[in-house]
C-alpha positions in Angstrom: 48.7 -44.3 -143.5 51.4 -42.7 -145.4 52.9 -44.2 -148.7 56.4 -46.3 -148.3 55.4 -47.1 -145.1 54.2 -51.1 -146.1 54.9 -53.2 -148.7 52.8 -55.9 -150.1 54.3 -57.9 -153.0 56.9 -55.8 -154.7 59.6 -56.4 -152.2 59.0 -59.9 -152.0 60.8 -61.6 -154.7 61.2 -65.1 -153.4 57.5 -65.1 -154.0 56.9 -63.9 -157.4 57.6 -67.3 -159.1 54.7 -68.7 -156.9 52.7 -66.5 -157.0 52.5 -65.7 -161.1 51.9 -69.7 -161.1 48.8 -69.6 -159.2 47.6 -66.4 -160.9 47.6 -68.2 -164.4 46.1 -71.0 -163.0 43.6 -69.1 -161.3 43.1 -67.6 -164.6 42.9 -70.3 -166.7 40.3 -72.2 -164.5 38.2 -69.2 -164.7 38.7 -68.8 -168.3 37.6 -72.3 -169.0 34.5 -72.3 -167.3 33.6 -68.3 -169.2 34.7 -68.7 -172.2 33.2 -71.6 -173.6 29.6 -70.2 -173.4 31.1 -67.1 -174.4 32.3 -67.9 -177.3 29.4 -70.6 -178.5 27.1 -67.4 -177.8 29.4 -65.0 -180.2 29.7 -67.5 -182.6 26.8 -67.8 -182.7 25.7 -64.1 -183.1 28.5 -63.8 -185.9 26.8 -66.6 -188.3 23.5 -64.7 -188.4 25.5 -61.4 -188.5 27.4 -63.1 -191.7 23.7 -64.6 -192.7 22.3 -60.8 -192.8 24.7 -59.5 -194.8 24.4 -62.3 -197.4 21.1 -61.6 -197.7 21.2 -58.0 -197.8 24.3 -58.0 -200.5 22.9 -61.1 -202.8 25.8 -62.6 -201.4 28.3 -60.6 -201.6 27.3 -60.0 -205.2 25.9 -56.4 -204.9 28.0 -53.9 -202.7 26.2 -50.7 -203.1 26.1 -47.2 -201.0 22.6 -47.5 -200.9 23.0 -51.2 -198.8 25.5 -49.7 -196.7 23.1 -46.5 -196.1 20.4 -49.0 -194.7 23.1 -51.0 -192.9 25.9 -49.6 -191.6 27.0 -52.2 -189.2 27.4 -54.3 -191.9 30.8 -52.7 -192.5 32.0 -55.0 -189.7 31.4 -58.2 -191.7 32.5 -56.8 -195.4 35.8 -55.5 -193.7 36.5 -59.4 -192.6 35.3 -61.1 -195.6 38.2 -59.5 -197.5 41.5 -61.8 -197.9 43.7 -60.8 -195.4 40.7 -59.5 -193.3 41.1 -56.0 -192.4 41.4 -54.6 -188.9 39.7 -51.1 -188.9 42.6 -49.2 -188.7 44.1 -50.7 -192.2 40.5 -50.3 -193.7 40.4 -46.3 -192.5 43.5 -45.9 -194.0 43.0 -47.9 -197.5 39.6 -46.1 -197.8 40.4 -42.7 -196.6 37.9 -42.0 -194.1 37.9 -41.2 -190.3 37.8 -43.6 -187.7 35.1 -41.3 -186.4 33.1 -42.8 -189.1 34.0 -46.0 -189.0 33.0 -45.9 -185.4 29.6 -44.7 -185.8 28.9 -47.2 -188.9 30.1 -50.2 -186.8 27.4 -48.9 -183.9 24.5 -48.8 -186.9 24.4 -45.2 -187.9 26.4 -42.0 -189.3 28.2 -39.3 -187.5 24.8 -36.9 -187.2 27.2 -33.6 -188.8 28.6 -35.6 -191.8 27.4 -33.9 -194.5 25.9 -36.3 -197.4 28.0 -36.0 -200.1 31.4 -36.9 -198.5 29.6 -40.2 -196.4 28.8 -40.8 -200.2 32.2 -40.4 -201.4 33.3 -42.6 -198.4 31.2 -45.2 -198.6 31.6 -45.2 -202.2 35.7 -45.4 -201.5 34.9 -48.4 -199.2 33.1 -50.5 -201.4 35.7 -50.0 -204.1 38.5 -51.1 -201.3 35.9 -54.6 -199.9 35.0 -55.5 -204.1 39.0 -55.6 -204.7 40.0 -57.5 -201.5 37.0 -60.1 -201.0 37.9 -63.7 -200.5 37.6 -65.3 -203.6 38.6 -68.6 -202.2 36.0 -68.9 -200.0 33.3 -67.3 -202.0 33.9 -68.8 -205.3 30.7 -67.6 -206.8 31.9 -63.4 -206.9 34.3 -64.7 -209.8 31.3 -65.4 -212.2 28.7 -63.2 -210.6 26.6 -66.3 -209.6 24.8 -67.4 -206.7 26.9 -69.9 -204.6 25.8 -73.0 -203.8 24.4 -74.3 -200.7 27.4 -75.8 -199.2 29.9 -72.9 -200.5 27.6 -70.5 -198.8 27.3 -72.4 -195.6 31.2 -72.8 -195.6 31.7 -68.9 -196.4 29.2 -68.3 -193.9 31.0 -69.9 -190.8 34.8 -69.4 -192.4 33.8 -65.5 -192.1 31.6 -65.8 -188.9 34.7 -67.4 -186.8 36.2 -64.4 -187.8 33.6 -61.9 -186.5 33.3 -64.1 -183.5 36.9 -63.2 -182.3 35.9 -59.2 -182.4 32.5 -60.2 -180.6 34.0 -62.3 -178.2 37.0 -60.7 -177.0 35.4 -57.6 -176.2 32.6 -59.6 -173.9 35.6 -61.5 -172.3 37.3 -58.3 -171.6 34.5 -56.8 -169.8 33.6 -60.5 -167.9 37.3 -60.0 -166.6 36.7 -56.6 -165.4 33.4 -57.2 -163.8 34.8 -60.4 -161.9 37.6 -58.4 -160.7 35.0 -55.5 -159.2 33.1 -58.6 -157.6 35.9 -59.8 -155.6 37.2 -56.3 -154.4 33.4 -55.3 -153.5 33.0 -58.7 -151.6 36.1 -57.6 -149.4 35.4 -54.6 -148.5 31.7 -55.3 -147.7 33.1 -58.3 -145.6 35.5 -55.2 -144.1 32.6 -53.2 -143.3 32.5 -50.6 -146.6 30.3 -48.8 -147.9 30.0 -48.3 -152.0 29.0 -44.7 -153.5 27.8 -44.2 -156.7 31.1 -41.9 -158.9 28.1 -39.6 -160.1 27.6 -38.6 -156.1 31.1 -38.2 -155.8 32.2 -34.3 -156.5 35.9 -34.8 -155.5 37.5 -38.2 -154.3 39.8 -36.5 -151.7 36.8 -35.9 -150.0 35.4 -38.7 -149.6 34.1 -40.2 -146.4 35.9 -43.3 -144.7 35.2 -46.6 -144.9 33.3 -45.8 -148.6 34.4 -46.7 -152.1 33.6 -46.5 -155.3 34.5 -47.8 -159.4 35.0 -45.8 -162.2 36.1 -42.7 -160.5 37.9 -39.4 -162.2 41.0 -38.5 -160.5 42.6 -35.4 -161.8 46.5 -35.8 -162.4 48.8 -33.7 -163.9 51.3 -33.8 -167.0 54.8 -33.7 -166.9 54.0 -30.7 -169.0 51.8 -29.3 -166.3 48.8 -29.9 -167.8 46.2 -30.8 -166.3 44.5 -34.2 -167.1 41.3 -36.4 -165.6 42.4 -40.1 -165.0 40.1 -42.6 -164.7 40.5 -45.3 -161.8 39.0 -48.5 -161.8 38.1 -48.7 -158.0 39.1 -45.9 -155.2 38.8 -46.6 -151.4 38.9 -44.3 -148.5 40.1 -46.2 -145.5 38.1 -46.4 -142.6 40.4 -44.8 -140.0 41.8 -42.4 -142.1 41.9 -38.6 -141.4 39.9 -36.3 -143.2 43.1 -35.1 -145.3 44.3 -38.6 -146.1 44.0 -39.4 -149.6 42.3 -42.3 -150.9 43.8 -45.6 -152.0 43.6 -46.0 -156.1 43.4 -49.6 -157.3 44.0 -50.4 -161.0 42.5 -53.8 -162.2 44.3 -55.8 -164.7 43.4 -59.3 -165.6 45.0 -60.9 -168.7 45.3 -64.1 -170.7 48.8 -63.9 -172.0 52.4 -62.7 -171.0 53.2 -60.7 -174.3 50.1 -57.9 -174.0 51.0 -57.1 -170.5 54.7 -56.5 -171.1 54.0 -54.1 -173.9 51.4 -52.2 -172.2 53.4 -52.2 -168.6 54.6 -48.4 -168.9 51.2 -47.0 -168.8 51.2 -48.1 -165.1 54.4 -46.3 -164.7 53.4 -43.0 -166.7 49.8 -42.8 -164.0 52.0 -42.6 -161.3 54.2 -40.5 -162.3 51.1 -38.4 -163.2 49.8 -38.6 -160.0 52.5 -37.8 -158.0 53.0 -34.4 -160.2 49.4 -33.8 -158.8 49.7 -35.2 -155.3 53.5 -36.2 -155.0 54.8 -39.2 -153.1 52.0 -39.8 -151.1 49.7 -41.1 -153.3 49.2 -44.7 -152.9 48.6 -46.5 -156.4 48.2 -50.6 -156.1 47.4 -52.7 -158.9 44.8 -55.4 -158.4 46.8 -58.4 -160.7 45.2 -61.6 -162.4 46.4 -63.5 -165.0 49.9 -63.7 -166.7 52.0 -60.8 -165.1 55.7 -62.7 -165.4 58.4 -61.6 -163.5 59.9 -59.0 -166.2 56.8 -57.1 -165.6 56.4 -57.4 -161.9 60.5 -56.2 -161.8 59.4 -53.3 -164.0 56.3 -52.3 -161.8 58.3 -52.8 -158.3 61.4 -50.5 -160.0 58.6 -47.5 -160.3 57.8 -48.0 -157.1 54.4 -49.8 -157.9 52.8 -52.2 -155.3 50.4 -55.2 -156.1 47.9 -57.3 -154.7 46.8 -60.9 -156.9 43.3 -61.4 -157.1 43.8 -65.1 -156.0 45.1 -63.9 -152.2 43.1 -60.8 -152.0 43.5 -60.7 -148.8 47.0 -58.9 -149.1 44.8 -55.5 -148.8 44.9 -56.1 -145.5 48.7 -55.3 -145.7 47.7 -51.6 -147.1 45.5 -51.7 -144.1 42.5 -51.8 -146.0 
């Protein structure tokens, strides 16, 4: 089936209103009944997180390269104990060092060809940044060098844990969203008589056999420079009558929780196709797989790059790209 030859959503703009209504409410239900447990479960990781490093810093009271030497991941709660709480980005900058090791410290370990004396220097430049910007207010103890009292510790604790557990719970939430979305495209195409392959079997997607698919596949592109580049595609489905020449379908999953993150981000959608058709050229077929809050400024911007959609909530608008 050639490209241009169906439409599924992007031409039908009496039906966008509708249809972003019952994404975000398809959203929201299954956000209600997730993210509860997901965030009682990451707060509840961040409190001991926040309860380890108390211990191992005498409460905030002794920073030391040493500490940080034993536990690295430890930068993750210093850096939010600080008032305004630093994102890594503005801590790698204030500090001097590379995200690289920032990275590696927030995973529990050092960048294996760091050589000792400059993770010294940067660990030493990191404590100096964390001593001048810790919350005072909520650790009133680090003014006189004391230890806090029970209650001031047990507020500090869960002040700073609630703000770990947004960088714990986020992430899980992220990958909940991708996972469900995976689910419901697998459960179609089983139902449709598909068969999934491993990406590690698969040497080169164009030649892969009909009526198979797979997630997480490397699809080279090309640059507007003419560079070659490997794209990665979140699921990529060869239909079942198509000819050994016929490209497969790439699907693009996006689920999201709010309007304003999807309408920055919406070019990137627009920069992978042009990609793709440097490599391929207009018959590559490139649908996005939609849940959540996709308004209609982003929808217009999508359909005006000639990008196609199917909602999660009516998945069965694959069968319009004959799938």
């Amino acid at each position: 089936m050639a490209k241009k030859k169906y439409s599924i959503n992007k031409n039908k703009t009496e039906r966008w209103k509708a249809d972003v209504q019952k994404s975000v409410l398809f959203y929201n239900d299954w956000f209600l009944n997730f993210a509860p447990d997901t965030y009682i479960n990451a707060r509840r990781e961040a409190i001991n997180k926040v309860e380890s490093a108390f211990q191992k810093t005498e409460c905030f009271n002794s920073l030391s390269i040493e500490m940080l030497k034993t536990a690295p991941e430890t930068i993750t709660i210093l850096r939010l104990a600080t008032t305004p709480p630093l994102a890594r980005d503005r801590l790698i900058g204030l500090a001097d060092i590379t995200s690289n090791l920032m990275e590696k410290m927030e995973e529990g370990r050092f960048p294996p060809k760091m050589k000792q004396k400059d993770i010294d220097k940067s660990l030493s430049r990191i404590i100096d940044i964390i001593n001048r910007l810790l919350d005072k207010e909520i650790m009133p103890w680090l003014e006189d060098k004391r230890y806090p009292h029970e209650m001031d510790r047990l507020l500090a604790t869960h002040v700073i844990g609630d703000r770990v557990c947004g960088s714990l719970s986020d992430p899980i939430i992220r990958k909940e969203q991708e996972r469900r979305q995976l689910k419901s495209i697998s459960d179609y195409l089983e139902q449709k008589g598909y068969t999934f392959v491993e990406s590690k079997d698969i040497d080169d997607f164009m030649m892969m056999e009909a009526g198979t698919y797979s997630y997480h596949l490397n699809v080279p592109a090309k640059r507007r420079d003419g560079k070659d580049v490997n794209m990665p595609i979140d699921v990529v489905i060869k239909r079942k009558d198509a000819k050994a020449d016929e490209l497969p379908v790439l699907i693009e999953c996006k689920s999201a929780g709010d309007f304003t993150n999807t309408n920055k981000r919406r070019k990137e959608e627009a920069t992978k196709i042009e990609q793709l058709e440097f490599k391929y050229g207009n018959k590559v077929e490139f649908i996005l797989f939609l849940c959540g809050y996709f308004d209609s400024a982003y929808l217009g911007y999508e359909a005006g790059e000639g990008i196609d959609w199917i909602w999660e909530h009516r998945i069965e608008d694959f069968s319009k790209a004959g799938i």
